[in-house]
C-alpha positions as CSV (number, residue, x, y, z in Angstrom):
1,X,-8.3,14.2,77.5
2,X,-5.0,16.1,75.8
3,X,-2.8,13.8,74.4
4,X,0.6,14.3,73.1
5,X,4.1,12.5,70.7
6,X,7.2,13.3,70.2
7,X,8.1,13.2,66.6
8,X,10.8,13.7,64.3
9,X,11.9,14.1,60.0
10,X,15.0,14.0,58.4
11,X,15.9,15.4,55.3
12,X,16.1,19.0,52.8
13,X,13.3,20.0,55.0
14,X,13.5,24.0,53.9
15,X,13.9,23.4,50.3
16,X,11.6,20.8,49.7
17,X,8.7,22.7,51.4
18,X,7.9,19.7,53.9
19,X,8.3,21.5,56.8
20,X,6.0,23.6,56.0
21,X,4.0,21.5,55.6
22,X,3.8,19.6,58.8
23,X,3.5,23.0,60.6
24,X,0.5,23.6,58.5
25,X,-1.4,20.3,59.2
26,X,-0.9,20.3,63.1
27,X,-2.5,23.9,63.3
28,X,-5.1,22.6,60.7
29,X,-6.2,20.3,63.4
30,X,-6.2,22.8,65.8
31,X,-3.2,21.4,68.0
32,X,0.0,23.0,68.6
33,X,3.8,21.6,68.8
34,X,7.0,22.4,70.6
35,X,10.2,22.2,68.8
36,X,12.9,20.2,71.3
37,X,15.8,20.6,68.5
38,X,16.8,21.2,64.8
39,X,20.1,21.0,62.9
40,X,19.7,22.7,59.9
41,X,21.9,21.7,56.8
42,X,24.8,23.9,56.1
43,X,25.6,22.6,52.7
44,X,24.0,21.1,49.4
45,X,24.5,17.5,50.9
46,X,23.9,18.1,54.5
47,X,20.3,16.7,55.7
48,X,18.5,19.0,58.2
49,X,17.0,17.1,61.2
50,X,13.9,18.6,63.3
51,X,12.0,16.6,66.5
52,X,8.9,18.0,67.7
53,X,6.5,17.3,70.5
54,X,2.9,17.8,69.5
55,X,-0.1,19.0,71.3
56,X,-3.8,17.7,70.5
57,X,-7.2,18.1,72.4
58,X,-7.4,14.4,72.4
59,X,-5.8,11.0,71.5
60,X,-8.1,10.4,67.9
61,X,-7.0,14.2,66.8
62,X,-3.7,13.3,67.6
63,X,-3.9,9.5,65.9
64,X,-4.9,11.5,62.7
65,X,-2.0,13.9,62.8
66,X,0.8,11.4,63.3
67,X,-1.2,9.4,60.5
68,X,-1.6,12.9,58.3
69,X,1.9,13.2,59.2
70,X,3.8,9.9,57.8
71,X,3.3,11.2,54.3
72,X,5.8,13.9,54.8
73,X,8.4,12.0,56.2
74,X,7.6,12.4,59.7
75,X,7.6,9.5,62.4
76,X,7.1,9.5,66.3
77,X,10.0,9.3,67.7
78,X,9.3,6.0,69.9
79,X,9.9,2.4,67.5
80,X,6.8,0.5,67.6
81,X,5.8,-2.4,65.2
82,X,3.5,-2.2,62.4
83,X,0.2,-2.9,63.3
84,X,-1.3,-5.9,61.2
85,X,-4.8,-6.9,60.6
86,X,-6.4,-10.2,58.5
87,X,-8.2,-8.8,55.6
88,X,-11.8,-10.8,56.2
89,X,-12.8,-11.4,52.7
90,X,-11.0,-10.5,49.3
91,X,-11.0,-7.2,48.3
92,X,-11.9,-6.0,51.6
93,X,-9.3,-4.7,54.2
94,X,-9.9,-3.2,57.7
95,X,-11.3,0.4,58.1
96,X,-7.8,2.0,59.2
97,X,-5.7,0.8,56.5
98,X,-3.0,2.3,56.0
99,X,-2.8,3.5,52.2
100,X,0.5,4.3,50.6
101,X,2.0,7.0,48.8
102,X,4.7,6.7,45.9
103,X,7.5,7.3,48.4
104,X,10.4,5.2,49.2
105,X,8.4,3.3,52.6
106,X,9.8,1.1,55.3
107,X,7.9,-1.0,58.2
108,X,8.5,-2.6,61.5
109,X,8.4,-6.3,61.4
110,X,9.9,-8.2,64.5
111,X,12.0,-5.3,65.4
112,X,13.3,-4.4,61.9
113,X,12.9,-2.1,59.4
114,X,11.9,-3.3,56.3
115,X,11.4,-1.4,52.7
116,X,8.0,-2.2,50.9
117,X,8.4,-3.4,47.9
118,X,5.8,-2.4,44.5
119,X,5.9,0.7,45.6
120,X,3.2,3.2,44.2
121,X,-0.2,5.5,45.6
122,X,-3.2,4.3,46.0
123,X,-2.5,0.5,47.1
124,X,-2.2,-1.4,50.8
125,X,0.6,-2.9,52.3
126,X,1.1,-6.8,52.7
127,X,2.9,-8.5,54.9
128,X,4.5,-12.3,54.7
129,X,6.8,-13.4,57.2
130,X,9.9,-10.4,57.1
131,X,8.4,-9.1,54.0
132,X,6.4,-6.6,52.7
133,X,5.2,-4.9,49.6
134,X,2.2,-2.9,48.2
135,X,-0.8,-4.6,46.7
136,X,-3.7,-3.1,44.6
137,X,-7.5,-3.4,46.3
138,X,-8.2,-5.7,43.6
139,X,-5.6,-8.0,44.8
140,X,-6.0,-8.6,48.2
141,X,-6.8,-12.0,49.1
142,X,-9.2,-13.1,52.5
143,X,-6.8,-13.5,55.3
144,X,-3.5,-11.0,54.0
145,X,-1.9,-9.4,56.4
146,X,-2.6,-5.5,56.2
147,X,-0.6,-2.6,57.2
148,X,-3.4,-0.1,59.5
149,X,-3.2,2.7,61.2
150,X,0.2,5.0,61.6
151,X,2.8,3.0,63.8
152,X,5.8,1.3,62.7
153,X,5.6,3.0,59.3
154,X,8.2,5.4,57.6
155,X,7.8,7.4,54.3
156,X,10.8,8.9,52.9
157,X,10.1,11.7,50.5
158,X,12.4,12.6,47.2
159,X,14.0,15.9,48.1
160,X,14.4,17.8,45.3
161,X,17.8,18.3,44.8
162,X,19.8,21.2,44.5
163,X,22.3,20.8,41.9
164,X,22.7,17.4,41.3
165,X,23.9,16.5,37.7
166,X,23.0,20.1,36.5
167,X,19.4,18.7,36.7
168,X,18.2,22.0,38.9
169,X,15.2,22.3,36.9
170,X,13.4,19.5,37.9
171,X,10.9,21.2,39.6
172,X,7.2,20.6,39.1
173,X,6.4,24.5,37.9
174,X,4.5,25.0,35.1
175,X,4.7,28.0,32.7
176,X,4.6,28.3,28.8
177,X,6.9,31.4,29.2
178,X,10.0,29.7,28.8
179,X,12.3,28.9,26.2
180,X,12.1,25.4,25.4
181,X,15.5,24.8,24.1
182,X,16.6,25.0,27.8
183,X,14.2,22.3,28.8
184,X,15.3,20.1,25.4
185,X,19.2,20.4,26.5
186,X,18.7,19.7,30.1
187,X,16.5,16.8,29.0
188,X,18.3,15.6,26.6
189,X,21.6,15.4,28.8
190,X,19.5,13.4,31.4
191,X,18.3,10.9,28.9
192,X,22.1,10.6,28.2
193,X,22.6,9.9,32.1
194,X,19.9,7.1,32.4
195,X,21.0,4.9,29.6
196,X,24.8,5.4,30.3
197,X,24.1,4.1,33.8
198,X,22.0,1.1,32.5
199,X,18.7,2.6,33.5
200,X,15.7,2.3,30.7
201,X,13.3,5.1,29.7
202,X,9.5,4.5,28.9
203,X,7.5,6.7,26.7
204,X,3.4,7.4,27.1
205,X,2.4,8.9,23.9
206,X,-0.6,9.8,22.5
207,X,-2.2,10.7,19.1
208,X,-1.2,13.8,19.1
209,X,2.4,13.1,18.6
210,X,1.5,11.8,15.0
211,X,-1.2,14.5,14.2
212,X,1.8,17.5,14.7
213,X,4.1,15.8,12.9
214,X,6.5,14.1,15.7
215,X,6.8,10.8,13.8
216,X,9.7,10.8,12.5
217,X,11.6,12.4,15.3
218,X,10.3,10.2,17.8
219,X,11.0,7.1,15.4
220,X,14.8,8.5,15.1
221,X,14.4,8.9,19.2
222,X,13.7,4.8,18.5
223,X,16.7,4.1,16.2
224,X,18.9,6.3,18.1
225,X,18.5,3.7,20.9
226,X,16.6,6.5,23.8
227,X,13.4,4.3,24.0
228,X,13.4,1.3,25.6
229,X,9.0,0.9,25.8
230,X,6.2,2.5,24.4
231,X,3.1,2.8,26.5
232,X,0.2,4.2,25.0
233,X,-3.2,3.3,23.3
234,X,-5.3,2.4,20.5
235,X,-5.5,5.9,19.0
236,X,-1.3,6.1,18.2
237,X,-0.6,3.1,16.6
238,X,-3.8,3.3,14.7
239,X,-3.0,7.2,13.4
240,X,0.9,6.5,13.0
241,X,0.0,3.1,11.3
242,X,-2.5,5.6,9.0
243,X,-0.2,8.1,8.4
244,X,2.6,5.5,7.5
245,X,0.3,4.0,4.9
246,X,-1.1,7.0,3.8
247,X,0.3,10.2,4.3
248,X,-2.7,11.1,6.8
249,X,-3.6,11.9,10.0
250,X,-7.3,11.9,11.1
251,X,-7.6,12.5,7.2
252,X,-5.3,15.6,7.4
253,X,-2.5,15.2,4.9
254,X,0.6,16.0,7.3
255,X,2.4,17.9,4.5
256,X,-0.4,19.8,3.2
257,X,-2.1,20.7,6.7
258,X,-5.3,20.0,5.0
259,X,-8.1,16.9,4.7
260,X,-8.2,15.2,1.3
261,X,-10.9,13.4,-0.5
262,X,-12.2,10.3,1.5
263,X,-9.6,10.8,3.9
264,X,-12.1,10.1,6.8
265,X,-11.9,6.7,6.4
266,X,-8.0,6.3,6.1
267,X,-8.0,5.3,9.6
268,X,-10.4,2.3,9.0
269,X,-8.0,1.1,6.5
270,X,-5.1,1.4,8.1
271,X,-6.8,-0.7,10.8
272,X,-8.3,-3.3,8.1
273,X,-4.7,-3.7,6.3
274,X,-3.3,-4.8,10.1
275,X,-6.1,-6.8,10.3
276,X,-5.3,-8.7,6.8
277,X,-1.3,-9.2,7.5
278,X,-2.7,-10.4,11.3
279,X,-1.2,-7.5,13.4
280,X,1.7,-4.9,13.2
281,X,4.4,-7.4,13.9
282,X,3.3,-9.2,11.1
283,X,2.6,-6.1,8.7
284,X,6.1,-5.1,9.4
285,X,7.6,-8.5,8.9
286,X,5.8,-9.1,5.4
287,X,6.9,-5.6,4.0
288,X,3.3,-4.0,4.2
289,X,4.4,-1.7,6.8
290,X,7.4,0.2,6.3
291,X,7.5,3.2,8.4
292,X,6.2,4.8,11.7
293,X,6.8,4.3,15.5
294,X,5.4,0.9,15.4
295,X,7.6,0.3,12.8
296,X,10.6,1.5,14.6
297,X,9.7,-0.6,17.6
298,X,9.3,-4.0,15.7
299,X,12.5,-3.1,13.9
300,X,14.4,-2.2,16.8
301,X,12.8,-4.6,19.5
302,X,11.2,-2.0,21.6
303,X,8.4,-3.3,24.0
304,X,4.8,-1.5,22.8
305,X,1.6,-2.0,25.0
306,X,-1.5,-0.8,24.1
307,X,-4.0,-0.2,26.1
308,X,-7.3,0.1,25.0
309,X,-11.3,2.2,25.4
310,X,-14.7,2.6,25.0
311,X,-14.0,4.8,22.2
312,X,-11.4,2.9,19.9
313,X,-12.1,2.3,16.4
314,X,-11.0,-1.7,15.3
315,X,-8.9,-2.1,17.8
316,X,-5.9,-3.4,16.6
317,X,-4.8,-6.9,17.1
318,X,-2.5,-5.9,19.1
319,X,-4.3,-3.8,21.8
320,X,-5.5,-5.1,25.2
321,X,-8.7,-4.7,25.9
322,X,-9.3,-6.2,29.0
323,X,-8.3,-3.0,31.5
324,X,-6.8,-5.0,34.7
325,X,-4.8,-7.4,32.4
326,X,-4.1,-3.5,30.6
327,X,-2.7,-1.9,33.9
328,X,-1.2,-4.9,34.4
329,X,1.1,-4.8,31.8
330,X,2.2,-2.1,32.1
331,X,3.4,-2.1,35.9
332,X,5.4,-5.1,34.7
333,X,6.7,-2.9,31.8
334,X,7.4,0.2,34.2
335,X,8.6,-2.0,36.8
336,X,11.7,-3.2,34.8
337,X,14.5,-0.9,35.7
338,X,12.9,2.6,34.1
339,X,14.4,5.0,35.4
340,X,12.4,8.0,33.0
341,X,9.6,8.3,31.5
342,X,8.8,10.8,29.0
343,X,4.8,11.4,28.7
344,X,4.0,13.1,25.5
345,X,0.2,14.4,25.2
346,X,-1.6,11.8,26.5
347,X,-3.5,12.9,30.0
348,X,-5.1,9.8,31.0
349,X,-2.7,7.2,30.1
350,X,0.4,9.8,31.8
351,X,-2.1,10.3,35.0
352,X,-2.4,6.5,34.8
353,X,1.0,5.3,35.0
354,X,1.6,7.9,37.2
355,X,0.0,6.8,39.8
356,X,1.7,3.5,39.1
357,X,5.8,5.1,39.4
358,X,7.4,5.3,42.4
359,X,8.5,8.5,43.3
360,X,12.2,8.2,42.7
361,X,11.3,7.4,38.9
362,X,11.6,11.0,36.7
363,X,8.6,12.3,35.0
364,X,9.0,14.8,31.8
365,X,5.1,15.5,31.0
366,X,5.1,17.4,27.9
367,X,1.9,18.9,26.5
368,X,0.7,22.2,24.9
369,X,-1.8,22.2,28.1
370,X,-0.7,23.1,31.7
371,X,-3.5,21.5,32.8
372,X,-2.7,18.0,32.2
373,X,1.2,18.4,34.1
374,X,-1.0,20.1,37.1
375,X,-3.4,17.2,37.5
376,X,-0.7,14.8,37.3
377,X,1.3,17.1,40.2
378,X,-1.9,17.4,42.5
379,X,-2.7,13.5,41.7
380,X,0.7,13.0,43.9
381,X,3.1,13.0,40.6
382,X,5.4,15.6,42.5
383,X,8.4,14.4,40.3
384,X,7.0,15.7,37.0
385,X,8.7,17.6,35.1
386,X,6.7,20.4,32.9
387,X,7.2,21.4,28.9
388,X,4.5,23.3,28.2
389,X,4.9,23.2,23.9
390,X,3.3,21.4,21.0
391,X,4.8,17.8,21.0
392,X,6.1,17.7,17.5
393,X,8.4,20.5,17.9
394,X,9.6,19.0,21.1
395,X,10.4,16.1,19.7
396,X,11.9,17.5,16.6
397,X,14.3,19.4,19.1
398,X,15.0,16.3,21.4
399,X,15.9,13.9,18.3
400,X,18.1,17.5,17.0
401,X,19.9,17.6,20.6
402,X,20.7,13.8,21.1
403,X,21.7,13.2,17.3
404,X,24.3,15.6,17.7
């Protein structure tokens, strides 16, 4: 039997692309819409408003829809709770859960909207009393209270904004055909913005930013006070730890550009004189280690969580192993009023704590492959920012831009 909903979205509908993209999934299913009314914004700051009746074959096509729907901002028109269901055992929730996006996300309890808190992808919504909040699989307890199906839910999209401190850019295109001065300045001036306003900035870094020579720009990016934590693995501290001891990188003298006798093992030493002083914090503290990001952060107090693999070499004392404590870490660490995070070469740690950022949080991915800024994009990390450049020259123009 045809079954139909009135809906409605609010917001930069045009420029943001989501209209678009609600017409395309209700003629994906097959079902049509009417549009009752829509005010279209006249100026930078004006929302446009649309409601829509829609159309389906029958009530299940048009259940998925409205569900399809929510993730772009739109909402039947009619206020109805939230539906709730017990999970029946831990790690187990009902078949129609409801499972979020990194989008600002209010539900109906008792009447009332209220916003989730946590918010990220990939997790469930609990509810407890007039409160609610994202929780990961892992976490749900036998008897939570989950968030199914598509009423009483409301996802509000980050609109990509116009103008708004000069910050036009921040778009998720991806091209190596651009000058990346531009990208530096405009970055730079935004990293000015979020500590001015009291906001912090996290870096993801991997190995790479040691092996082209981005050490000492990304420790001045430390002293100069634009790093607030370091997120990363193993690989970094181990190879910046190796290069501060040694001179190398992967047994590649830096200054040379070439491998020197033995220099294979550099790494494992690096590792065993951490081991001796009893970590970094302690190398830096008894004069052994004088130099580096690590360094930097012991020096400066800036939080560093390393996250371990199957494939590190030692570890380090210092590295977490265990990979749920790992994540865990660093959703505390991400969760503390950053505002920016700068992912430098490092795909899966950047896809990682992407899909742990809300999407009101700036992304700048920079890597000298477009691949890893489109995987983070299509893996739901619409706010990413793309530099397509080797690392160490974009950090030796970043440090360059905010010294001066």
């Amino acid at each position: 039997m045809a079954a139909s909903d009135t809906i409605e979205a609010e917001g930069h509908l045009i420029d943001s692309g989501l209209l678009s993209a609600i017409f395309d999934k209700i003629i994906e299913h097959k079902a049509s819409y009417e549009i009752l009314t829509f005010d279209i914004g006249r100026t930078n700051d004006d929302a446009s408003r649309i409601e829509m009746r829609i159309n389906a074959s029958d009530q299940a096509i048009l259940d998925e829809i409205l569900q399809e729907l929510t993730t772009f901002g739109a909402h039947p028109v009619r206020e109805r709770n939230v539906l709730v269901r017990p999970a029946d055992k831990d790690r187990c929730v009902p078949d129609d859960f409801y499972s979020t996006t990194n989008h600002r996300t209010h539900v109906r309890l008792g009447g009332a909207w209220v916003e989730v808190g946590h918010q990220r992808m990939d997790a469930v919504i609990v509810v407890g009393g007039t409160q609610a909040s994202c929780r990961k699989l892992r976490d749900v307890k036998a008897g939570d209270s989950i968030v199914c199906g598509h009423d009483g839910i409301r996802v509000t999209p980050e609109f990509r904004e116009r103008d708004r401190l000069g910050f036009a850019f921040m778009s998720n295109d991806v091209s190596s055909e651009r000058r990346v001065e531009g990208s530096v300045a405009r970055i730079a001036e935004m990293m000015r913005h979020v500590k001015k306003g009291g906001g912090r900035i996290a870096v993801v870094a991997g190995p790479v930013v040691v092996h082209t020579g981005g050490v000492e720009h990304f420790s001045e990016l430390i002293r100069l006070g634009f790093v607030d934590t370091v997120l990363a693995g193993n690989a970094l501290a181990v190879h910046d730890i190796e290069f501060a001891l040694s001179g190398t990188s992967l047994g590649i003298d830096l200054i040379a550009g070439a491998a020197v006798e033995q220099g294979h093992r550099n790494h494992m030493a690096a590792i065993n004189t951490i081991n001796r002083a009893g970590g970094i914090r302690q190398a830096v503290e008894s004069g052994v280690l004088t130099s580096g990001v690590m360094y930097e952060c012991v020096t400066h107090g800036v939080e560093f969580i390393l996250a371990g693999s199957i494939r590190d070499d030692g570890p380090l004392p210092e590295t977490e192993m265990n990979l749920i404590e790992a994540q865990e870490r660093y959703a505390a660490a991400l969760s503390n009023n950053v505002q920016l995070v700068l992912m430098l070469s490092s795909m899966l740690h950047s896809i990682g704590v992407g899909n742990m950022l809300p999407s009101w949080v700036r992304v700048v991915c920079v890597d000298i492959n477009p691949a890893v800024v489109t995987k983070l994009s299509d893996r739901g990390s619409q706010q990413t920012v793309g530099v397509v450049t080797d690392v160490g020259l974009f950090l030796h123009r970043l440090a360059e831009r905010l010294r001066n």
